[in-house]
N, CA, C and O atoms as a GROMACS GRO file, in nm:
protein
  240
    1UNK      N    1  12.895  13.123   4.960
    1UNK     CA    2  12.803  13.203   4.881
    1UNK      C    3  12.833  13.351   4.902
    1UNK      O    4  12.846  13.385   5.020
    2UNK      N    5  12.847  13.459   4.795
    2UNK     CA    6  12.844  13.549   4.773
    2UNK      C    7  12.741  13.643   4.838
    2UNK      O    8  12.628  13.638   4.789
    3UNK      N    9  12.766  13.740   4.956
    3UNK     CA   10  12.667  13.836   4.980
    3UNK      C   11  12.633  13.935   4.858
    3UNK      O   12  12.723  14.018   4.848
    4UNK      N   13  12.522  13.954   4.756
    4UNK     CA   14  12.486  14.029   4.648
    4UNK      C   15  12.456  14.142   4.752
    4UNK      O   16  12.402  14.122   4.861
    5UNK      N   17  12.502  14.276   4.700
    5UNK     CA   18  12.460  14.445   4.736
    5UNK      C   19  12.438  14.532   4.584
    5UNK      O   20  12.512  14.543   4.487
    6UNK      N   21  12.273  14.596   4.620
    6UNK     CA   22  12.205  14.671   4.525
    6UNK      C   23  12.308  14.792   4.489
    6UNK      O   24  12.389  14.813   4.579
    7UNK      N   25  12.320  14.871   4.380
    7UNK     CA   26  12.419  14.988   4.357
    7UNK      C   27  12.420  15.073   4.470
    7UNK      O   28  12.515  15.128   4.527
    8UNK      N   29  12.227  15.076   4.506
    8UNK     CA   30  12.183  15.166   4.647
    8UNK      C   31  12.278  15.124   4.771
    8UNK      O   32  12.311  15.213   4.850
    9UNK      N   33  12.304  15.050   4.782
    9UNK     CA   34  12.399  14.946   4.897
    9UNK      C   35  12.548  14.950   4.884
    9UNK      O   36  12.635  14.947   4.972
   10UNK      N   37  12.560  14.960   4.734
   10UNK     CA   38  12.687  14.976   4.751
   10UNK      C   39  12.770  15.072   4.749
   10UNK      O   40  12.893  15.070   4.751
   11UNK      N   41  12.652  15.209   4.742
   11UNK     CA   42  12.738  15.300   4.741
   11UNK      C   43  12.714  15.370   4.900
   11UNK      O   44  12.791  15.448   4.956
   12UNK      N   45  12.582  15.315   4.954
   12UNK     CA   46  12.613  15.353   5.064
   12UNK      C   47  12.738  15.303   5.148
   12UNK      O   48  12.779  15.362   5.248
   13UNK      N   49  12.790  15.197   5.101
   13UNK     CA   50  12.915  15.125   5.160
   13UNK      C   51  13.017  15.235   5.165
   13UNK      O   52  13.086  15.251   5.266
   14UNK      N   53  13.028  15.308   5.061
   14UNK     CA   54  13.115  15.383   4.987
   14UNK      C   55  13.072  15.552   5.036
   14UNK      O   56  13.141  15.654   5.038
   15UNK      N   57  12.976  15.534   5.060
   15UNK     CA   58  12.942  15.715   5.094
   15UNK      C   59  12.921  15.806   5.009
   15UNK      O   60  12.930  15.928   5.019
   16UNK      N   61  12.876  15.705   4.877
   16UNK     CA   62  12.870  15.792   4.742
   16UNK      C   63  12.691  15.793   4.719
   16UNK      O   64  12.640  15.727   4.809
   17UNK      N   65  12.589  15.849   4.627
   17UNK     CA   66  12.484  15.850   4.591
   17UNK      C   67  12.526  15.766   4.443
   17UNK      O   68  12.625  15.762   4.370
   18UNK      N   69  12.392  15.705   4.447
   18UNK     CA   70  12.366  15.600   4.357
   18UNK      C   71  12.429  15.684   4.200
   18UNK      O   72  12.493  15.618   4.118
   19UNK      N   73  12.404  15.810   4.182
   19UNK     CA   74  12.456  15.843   4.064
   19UNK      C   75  12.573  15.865   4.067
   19UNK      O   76  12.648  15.840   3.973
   20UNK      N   77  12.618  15.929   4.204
   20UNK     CA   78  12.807  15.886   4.143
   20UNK      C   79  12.842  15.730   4.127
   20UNK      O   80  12.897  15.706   4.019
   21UNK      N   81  12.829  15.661   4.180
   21UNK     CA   82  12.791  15.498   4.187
   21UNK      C   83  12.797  15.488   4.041
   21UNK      O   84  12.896  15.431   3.994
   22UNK      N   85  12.707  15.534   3.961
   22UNK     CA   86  12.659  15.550   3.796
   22UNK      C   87  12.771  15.571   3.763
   22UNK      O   88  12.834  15.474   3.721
   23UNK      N   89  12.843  15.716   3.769
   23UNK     CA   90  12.956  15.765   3.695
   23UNK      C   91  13.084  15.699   3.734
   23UNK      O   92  13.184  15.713   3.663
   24UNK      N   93  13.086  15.647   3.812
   24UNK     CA   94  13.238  15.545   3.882
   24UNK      C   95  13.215  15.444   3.759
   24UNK      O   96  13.296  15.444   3.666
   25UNK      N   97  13.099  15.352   3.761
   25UNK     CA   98  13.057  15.238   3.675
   25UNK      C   99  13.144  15.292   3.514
   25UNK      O  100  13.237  15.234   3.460
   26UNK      N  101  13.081  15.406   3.474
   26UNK     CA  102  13.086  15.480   3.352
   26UNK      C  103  13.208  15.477   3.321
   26UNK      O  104  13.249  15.426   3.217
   27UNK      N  105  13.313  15.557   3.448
   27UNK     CA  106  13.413  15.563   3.365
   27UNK      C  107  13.536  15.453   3.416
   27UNK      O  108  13.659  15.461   3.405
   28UNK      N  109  13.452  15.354   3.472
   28UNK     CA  110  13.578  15.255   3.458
   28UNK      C  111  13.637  15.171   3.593
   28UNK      O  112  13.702  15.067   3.607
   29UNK      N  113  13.571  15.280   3.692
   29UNK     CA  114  13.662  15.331   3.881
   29UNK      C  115  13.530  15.293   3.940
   29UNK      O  116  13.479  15.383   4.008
   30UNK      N  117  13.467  15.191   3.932
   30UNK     CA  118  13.382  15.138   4.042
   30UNK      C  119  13.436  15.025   4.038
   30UNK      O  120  13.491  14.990   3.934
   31UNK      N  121  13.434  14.939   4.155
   31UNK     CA  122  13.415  14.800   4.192
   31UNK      C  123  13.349  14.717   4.087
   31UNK      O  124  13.265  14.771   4.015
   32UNK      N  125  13.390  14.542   4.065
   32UNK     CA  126  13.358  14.517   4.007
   32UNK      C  127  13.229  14.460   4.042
   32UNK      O  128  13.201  14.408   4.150
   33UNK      N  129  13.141  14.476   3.927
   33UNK     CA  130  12.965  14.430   3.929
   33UNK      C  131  12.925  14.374   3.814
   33UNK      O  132  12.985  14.368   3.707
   34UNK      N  133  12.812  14.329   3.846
   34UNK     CA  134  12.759  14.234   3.706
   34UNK      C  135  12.614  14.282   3.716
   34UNK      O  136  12.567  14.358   3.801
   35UNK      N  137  12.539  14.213   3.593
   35UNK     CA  138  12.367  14.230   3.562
   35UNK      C  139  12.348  14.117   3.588
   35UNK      O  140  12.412  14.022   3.544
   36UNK      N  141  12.199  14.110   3.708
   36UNK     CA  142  12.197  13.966   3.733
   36UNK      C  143  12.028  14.002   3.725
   36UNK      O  144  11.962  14.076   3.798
   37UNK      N  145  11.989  13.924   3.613
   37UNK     CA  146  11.832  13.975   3.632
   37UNK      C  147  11.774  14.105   3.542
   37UNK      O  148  11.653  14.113   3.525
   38UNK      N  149  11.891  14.238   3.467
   38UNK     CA  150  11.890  14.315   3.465
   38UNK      C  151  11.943  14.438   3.576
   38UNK      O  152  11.986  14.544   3.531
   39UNK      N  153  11.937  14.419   3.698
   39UNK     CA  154  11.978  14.489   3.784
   39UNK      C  155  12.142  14.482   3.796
   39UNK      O  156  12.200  14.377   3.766
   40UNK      N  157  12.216  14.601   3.844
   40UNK     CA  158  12.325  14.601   3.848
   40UNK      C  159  12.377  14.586   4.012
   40UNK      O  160  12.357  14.674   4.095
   41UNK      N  161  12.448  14.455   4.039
   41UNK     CA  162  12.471  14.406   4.141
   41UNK      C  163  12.616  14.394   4.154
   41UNK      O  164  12.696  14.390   4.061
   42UNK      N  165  12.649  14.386   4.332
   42UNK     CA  166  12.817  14.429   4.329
   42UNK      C  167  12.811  14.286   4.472
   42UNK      O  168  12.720  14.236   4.539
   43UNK      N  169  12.930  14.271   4.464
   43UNK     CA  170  12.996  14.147   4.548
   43UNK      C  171  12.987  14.199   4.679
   43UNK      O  172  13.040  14.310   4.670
   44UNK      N  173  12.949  14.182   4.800
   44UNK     CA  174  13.018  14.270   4.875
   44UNK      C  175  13.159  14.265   4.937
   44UNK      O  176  13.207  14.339   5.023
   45UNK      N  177  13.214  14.159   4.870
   45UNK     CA  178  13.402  14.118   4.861
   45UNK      C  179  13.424  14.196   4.766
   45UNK      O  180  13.541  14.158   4.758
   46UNK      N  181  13.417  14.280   4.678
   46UNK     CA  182  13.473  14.319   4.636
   46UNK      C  183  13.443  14.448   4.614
   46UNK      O  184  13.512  14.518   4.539
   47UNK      N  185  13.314  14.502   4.693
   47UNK     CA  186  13.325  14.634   4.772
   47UNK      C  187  13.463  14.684   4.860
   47UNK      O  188  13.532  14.785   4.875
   48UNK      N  189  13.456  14.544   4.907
   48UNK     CA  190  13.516  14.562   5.060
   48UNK      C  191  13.686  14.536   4.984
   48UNK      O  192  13.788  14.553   5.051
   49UNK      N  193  13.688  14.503   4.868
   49UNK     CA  194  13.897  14.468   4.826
   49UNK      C  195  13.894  14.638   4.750
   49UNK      O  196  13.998  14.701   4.732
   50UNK      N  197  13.800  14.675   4.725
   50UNK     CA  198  13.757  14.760   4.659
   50UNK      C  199  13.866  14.937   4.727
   50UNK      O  200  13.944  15.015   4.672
   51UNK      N  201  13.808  14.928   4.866
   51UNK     CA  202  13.797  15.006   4.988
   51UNK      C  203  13.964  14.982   5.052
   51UNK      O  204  14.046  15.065   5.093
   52UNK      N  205  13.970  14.845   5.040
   52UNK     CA  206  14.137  14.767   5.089
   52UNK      C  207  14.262  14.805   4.969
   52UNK      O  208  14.385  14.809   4.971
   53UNK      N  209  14.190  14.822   4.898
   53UNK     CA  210  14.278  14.888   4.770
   53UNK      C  211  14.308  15.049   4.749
   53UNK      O  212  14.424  15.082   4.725
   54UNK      N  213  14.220  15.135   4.756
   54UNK     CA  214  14.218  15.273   4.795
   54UNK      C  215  14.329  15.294   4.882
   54UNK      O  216  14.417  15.373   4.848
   55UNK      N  217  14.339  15.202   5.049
   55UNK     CA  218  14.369  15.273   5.160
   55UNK      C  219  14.546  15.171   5.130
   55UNK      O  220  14.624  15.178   5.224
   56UNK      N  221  14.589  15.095   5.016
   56UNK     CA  222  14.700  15.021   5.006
   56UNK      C  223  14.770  15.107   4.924
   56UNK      O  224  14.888  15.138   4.943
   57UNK      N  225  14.680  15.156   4.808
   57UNK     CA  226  14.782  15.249   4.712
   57UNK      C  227  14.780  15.384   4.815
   57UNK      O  228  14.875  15.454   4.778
   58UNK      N  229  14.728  15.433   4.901
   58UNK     CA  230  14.774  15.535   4.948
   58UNK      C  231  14.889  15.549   5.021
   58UNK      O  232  14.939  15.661   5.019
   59UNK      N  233  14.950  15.454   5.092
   59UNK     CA  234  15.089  15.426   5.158
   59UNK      C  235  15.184  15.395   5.056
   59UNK      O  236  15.293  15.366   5.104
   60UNK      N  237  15.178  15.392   4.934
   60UNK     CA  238  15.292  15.420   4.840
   60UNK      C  239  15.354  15.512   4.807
   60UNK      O  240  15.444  15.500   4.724
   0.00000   0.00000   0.00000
């Protein structure tokens, strides 16, 4: 089973405020998330491939 994290959660993962969180979503460069309920919810696997991906393309 999937740990679900609130945008609030996931951007604290990230060190961002919920509205950059917003504008990542917006333009494309957030993690992937879904509407579950209406609320916008993020994997926390894929916070975390999210974060593993950042620090992989940087050694290229």
């Amino acid at each position: 089973m999937h740990q679900l994290l609130t945008l609030e959660e996931a951007a604290a993962m990230l060190r961002k405020t919920p509205n950059q969180m917003r504008w990542l979503i917006h333009n494309g460069t957030a993690p992937k998330s879904g509407k579950i309920a209406g609320r916008r919810m993020f994997r926390e696997s894929d916070v975390e491939a999210y974060i593993e991906a950042a620090f992989s393309d940087e050694e290229k």
